[in-house]
Structures are given as C-alpha cells and as structure tokens.
N, C-alpha and C positions, 0 to 999 in steps of 0.2 A: 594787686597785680595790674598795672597798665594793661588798659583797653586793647591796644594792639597785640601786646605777648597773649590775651586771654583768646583775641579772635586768633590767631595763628596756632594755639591750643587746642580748639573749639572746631578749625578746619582739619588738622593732626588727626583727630579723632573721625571726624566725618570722613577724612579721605580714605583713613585705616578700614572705615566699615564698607564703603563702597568699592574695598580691593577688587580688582579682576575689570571694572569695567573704567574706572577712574584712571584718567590716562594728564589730570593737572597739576600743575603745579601750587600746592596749598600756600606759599608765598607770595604767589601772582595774582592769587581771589585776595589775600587779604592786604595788596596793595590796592587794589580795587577797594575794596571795602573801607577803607583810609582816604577815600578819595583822591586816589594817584590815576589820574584816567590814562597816563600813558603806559601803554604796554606793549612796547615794539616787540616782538617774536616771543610772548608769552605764552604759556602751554596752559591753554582752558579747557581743553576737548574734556565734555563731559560734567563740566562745572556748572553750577547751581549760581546762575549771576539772579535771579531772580531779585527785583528792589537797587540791583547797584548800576550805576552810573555809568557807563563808559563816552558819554557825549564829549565833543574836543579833542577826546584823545589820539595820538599818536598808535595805531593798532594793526603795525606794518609789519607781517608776516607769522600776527598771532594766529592761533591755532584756535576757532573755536568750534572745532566740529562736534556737534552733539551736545554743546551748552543748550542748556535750559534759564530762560527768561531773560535772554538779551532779545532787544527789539530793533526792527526797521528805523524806528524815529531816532534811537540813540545812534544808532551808521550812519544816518543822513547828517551827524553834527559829529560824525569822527573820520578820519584819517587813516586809511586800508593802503595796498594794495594787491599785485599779481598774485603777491604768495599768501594772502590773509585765506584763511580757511575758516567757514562759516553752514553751520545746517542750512539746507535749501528751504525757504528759496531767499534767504538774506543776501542782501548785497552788500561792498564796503565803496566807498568813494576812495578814488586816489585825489590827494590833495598837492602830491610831491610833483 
C-alpha cells in the first residue's frame, strides 16, 4: 500500500478515536505529512502537527486552533493572515 493511502488510513483511524474533540480535517495533516506546506483555509484545529513542517507555506485562513506541536519558528517562515486561527500566543506573518 503506498505510504500516502496508509498515512491517510493511520489518520482515519486516529481522527475516529479522538471523535468529540477533533474538529480536522485527516486529509489536510496528511498533506502536510507529504510535505505539501501549503494549506490555504485548512481545518487543523486540534491536530497533532507535532515533527511536521509547515515553514514556506501558504497558511492563509487555516484553522489551527488547539493544534498541538506547531511552532513560532515554523510561522516566522510561512504565510498567515487576518483569518489564520492559531492557539495563543502563536502569531502568523501576512506575506500577501
């Protein structure tokens, strides 16, 4: 089974057990996880970015309220803005 079908499998499953508070989208962590750093109005709130990449990216009116293990360093090298939703005290840079 291709790496990608198994991680979007492996997310299925994880999103299923965290029903009730999981509010993302399992296709959108495992674009991320593929290293696709752009993810203009994707829905992460609550997502386990923990180890993935979002630097460069285009991450303009994503949703990441209540992710866990996205960091300041990886915002300062991506692409926010007004509507980006972020746990406090994270900030996004507009670059548009």
């Amino acid at each position: 089974m291709p790496a990608f079908l198994f991680s979007l499998l492996l997310l299925g499953l994880s999103a299923g057990s965290q029903a009730g508070s999981a509010s993302f989208d399992p296709a959108a962590v495992a674009s991320i996880r593929a290293r696709h750093h752009d993810c203009p109005r994707c829905r992460l709130a609550h997502a386990d970015l923990t180890n993935l990449c979002v630097k460069h990216g285009n991450l303009e009116g994503a949703d990441f309220d209540g992710a866990k293990g996205l960091t300041q360093a990886q915002l300062n090298e991506a692409c926010g803005d007004a509507e980006i939703k972020l746990p406090a005290p994270l900030r996004a840079n507009s670059c548009f």
